[in-house]
TIKE-632571 format. One record per atom (N, C-alpha, C): x, y, z. Coordinates in steps of 0.2 Angstrom, whole numbers, plus 5000, padded with zeros to 4 digits. Atoms other than C-alpha are relative to their C-alpha. Layout:
% TIKE-632571
XYZ
...
% end
This chain:
% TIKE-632571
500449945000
500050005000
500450065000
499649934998
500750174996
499650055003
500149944995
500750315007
500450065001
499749934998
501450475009
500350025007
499649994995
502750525021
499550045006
500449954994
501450645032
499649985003
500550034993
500450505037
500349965003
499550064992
501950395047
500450065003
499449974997
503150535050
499950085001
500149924999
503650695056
500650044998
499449945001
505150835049
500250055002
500049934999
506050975051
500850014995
499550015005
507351035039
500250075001
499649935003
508651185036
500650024998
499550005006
510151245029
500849985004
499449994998
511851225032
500550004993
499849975006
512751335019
499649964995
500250025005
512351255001
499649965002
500350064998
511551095009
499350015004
500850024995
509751055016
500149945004
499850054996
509850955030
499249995002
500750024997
508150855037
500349955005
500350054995
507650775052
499549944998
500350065000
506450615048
499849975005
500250044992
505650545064
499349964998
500750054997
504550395067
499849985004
500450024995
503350375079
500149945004
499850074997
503850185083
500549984995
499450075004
505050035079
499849994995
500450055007
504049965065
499950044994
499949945008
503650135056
501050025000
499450015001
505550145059
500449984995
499850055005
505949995050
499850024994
500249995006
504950055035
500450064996
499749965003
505750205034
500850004997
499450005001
507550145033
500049974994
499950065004
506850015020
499850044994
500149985004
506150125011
500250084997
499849925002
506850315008
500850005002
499450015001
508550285001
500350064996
499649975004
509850394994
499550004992
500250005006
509250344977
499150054998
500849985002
507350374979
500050085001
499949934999
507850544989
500250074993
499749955004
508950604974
499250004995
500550015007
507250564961
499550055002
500349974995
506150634974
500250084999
500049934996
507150814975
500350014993
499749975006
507750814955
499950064997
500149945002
507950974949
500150055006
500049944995
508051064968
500849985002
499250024997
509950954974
500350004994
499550005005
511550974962
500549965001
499550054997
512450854973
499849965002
500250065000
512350684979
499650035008
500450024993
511250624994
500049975006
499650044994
511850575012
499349995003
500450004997
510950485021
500249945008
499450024996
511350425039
499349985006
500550004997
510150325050
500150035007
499950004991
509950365071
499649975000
500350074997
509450195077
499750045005
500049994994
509350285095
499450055000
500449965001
508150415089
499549984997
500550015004
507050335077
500150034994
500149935005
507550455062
500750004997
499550045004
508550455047
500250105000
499749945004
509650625042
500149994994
499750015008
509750665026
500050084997
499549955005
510850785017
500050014993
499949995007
510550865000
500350025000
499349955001
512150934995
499750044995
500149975009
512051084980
499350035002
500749985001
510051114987
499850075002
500449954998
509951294991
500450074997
499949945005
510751384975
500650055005
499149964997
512551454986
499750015008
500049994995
511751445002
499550075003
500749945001
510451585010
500450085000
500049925001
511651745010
500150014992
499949985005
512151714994
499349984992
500450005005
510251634987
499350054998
500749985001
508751694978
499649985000
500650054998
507651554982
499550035006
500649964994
506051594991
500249955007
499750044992
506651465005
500749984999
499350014999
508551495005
500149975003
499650054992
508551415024
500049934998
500150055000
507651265017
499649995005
500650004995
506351285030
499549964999
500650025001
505051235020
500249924995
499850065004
505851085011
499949955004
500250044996
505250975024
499449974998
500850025003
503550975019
500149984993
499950045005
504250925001
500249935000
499650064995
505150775011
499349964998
501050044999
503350725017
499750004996
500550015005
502550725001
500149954996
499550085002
503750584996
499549935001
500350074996
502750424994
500349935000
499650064999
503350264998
499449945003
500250034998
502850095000
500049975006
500350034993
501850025020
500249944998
% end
């Protein structure tokens, strides 16, 4: 069954110079498991094509529940020097959780 990241999980996301960094949190162990199994570098890069120019880190926290994931390249030189209407990448979170993936 596919689902949308916004009904298992919760984000928050922002900048660090050029890159977007996200939080990813799952409410329990099981949505946990599904999340590692399913939102991978790969899917991420398809997912944000055309917003990152560089590759996609991704780095689970067993202890937390929650995966970091780093877009490299994603916010046009970073917020002093972009013109994007979400330089910080504040709101790229919510494009995270739009991501669907299979339950």
């Amino acid at each position: 069954m596919k689902r949308k990241l916004v009904e298992i999980a919760h984000a928050r996301s922002g900048d660090k110079g050029d890159r977007c960094d996200f939080g990813l949190f799952a409410p329990d162990a099981a949505t946990y498991a599904v999340l590692k199994r399913e939102v991978t570098p790969e899917r991420l890069a398809r997912h944000f094509a055309g917003t990152a120019s560089g590759p996609v880190e991704l780095y689970p926290l067993d202890n937390l529940l929650a995966l970091k994931i780093v877009l490299n390249g994603a916010l046009s030189g970073g917020a002093a020097r972009s013109l994007r209407s979400d330089n910080l990448g504040k709101c790229a979170a919510a494009a995270l959780l739009r991501m669907e993936i299979e339950t």
